[in-house]
C-alpha positions, 0 to 999 in steps of 0.5 A: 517513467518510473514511478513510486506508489508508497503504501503508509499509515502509522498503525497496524491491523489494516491490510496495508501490506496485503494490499501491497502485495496484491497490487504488486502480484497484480501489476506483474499479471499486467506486464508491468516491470515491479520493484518492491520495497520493504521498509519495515526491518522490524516485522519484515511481513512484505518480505515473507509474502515474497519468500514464501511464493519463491519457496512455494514456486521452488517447491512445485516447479512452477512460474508465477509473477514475481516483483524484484524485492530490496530489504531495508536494513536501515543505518547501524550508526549509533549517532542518531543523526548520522543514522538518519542521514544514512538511512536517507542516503541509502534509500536515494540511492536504492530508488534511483538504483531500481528506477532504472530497470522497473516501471513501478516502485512500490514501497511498504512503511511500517506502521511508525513514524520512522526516517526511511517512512518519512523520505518515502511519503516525500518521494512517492507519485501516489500516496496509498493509506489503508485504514478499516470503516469506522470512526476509530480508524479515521483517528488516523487522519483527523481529530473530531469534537467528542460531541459533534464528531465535527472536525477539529483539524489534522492527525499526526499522520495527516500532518506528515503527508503535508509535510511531504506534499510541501517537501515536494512543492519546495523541491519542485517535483510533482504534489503526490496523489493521496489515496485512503483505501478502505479495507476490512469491511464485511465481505456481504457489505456493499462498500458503497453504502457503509457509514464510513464512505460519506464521513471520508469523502467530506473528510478529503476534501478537508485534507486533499485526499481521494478515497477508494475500495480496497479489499474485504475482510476475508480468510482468504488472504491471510491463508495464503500468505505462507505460499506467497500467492494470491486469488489471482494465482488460483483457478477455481470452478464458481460452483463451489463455496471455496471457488466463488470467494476466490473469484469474489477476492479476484474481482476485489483485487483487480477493482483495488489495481484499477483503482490504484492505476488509474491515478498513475500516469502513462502506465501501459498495462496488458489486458 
């Protein structure tokens, strides 16, 4: 049965399309059958990660894992509810189009509350929010006393993932699974042990959510994006400073898939 991971949040800066990338290379690495989406006909980074790694592949007259890719256009419809219905409409068929042939649908939304961002929460088995570890990211999800820091109810974003969930109750198809992933800590820092991990793990309870580790801040991915390659394409020796950060990036990646796929059902994945 396919099944549709949505990496979504309504702001930039937080390795949401890295992290989708990566767990999409990983997922290819694990046999699994990936199709991707990009939603964000405006900045189009997920489709440059994958032009980038075709080239590179061309370029050196190598084989590397590669997700099938659709763009996402949206509707050119100058009424703006017939462009909605469109956008609507075309994703529908786009997803159940690719449901046939793949095992996974991975779907990257802008970093905006746009219509094809709000259909794909309302479709997705697994929800997956990547947001930084500090109080400023988790404005994302909920609003706080100034003084107290106490919680004072939902974000707008938080509101829209109820929204989907009930979409999902209505239509009687399975509640998704919403996953905050923290990304962007301190490469030396013990993800554990930020001050960021007990205020979300009391904040999911509020709103429903599990948190996970994604990945840190390092160079590493971003100085790979102009091949389209990953820590996990490269074999490095750990005796030098460049081999241990790509192993350390590797051992991040592959804890952020375990992570992601564990919260999947009757996934089966190579060792």
């Amino acid at each position: 049965m396919t099944q549709v991971v949505v990496f979504g949040n309504e702001k930039g800066g937080a390795s949401k399309t890295t992290s989708a990338w990566h767990f999409a290379i990983a997922c290819c690495y694990r046999g699994l059958r990936v199709a991707t989406i990009d939603l964000d006909y405006r900045q189009r980074s997920f489709s440059r990660w994958h032009e980038n790694r075709t080239k590179w592949c061309q370029s050196k007259g190598v084989f590397r894992p590669m997700p099938g890719l659709r763009n996402w256009d949206g509707s050119d419809a100058t009424n703006i509810h017939l462009r909605e219905m469109r956008d609507i409409g075309g994703l529908t068929q786009g997803i159940e189009e690719l449901a046939a042939g793949y095992d996974l649908i991975i779907i990257d939304c802008p970093g905006a509350d746009t219509q094809g961002a709000q259909f794909a929460h309302a479709t997705a088995d697994l929800l997956v929010t990547a947001m930084a570890p500090s109080m400023m990211e988790s404005d994302l999800l909920a609003k706080f006393d100034q003084d107290t820091r106490s919680y004072s109810g939902p974000s707008v974003y938080a509101m829209r993932v109820q929204t989907a969930r009930r979409t999902q109750k209505e239509c009687d198809i399975a509640i998704m699974r919403w996953l905050v992933m923290l990304n962007r800590y301190h490469p030396s820092a013990d993800p554990e042990k930020l001050d960021a991990v007990a205020h979300l793990d009391v904040l999911g309870k509020r709103l429903s959510f599990t948190r996970v580790t994604g990945i840190a801040e390092r160079t590493i991915y971003r100085d790979l994006f102009s091949t389209g390659r990953t820590a996990l394409d490269i074999e490095a020796k750990t005796d030098s400073a460049k081999g241990q950060t790509i192993a350390r990036s590797r051992a991040e990646i592959n804890r952020m898939v375990d992570a992601l796929l564990a919260n999947l059902k009757q996934l089966e994945t190579a060792p």
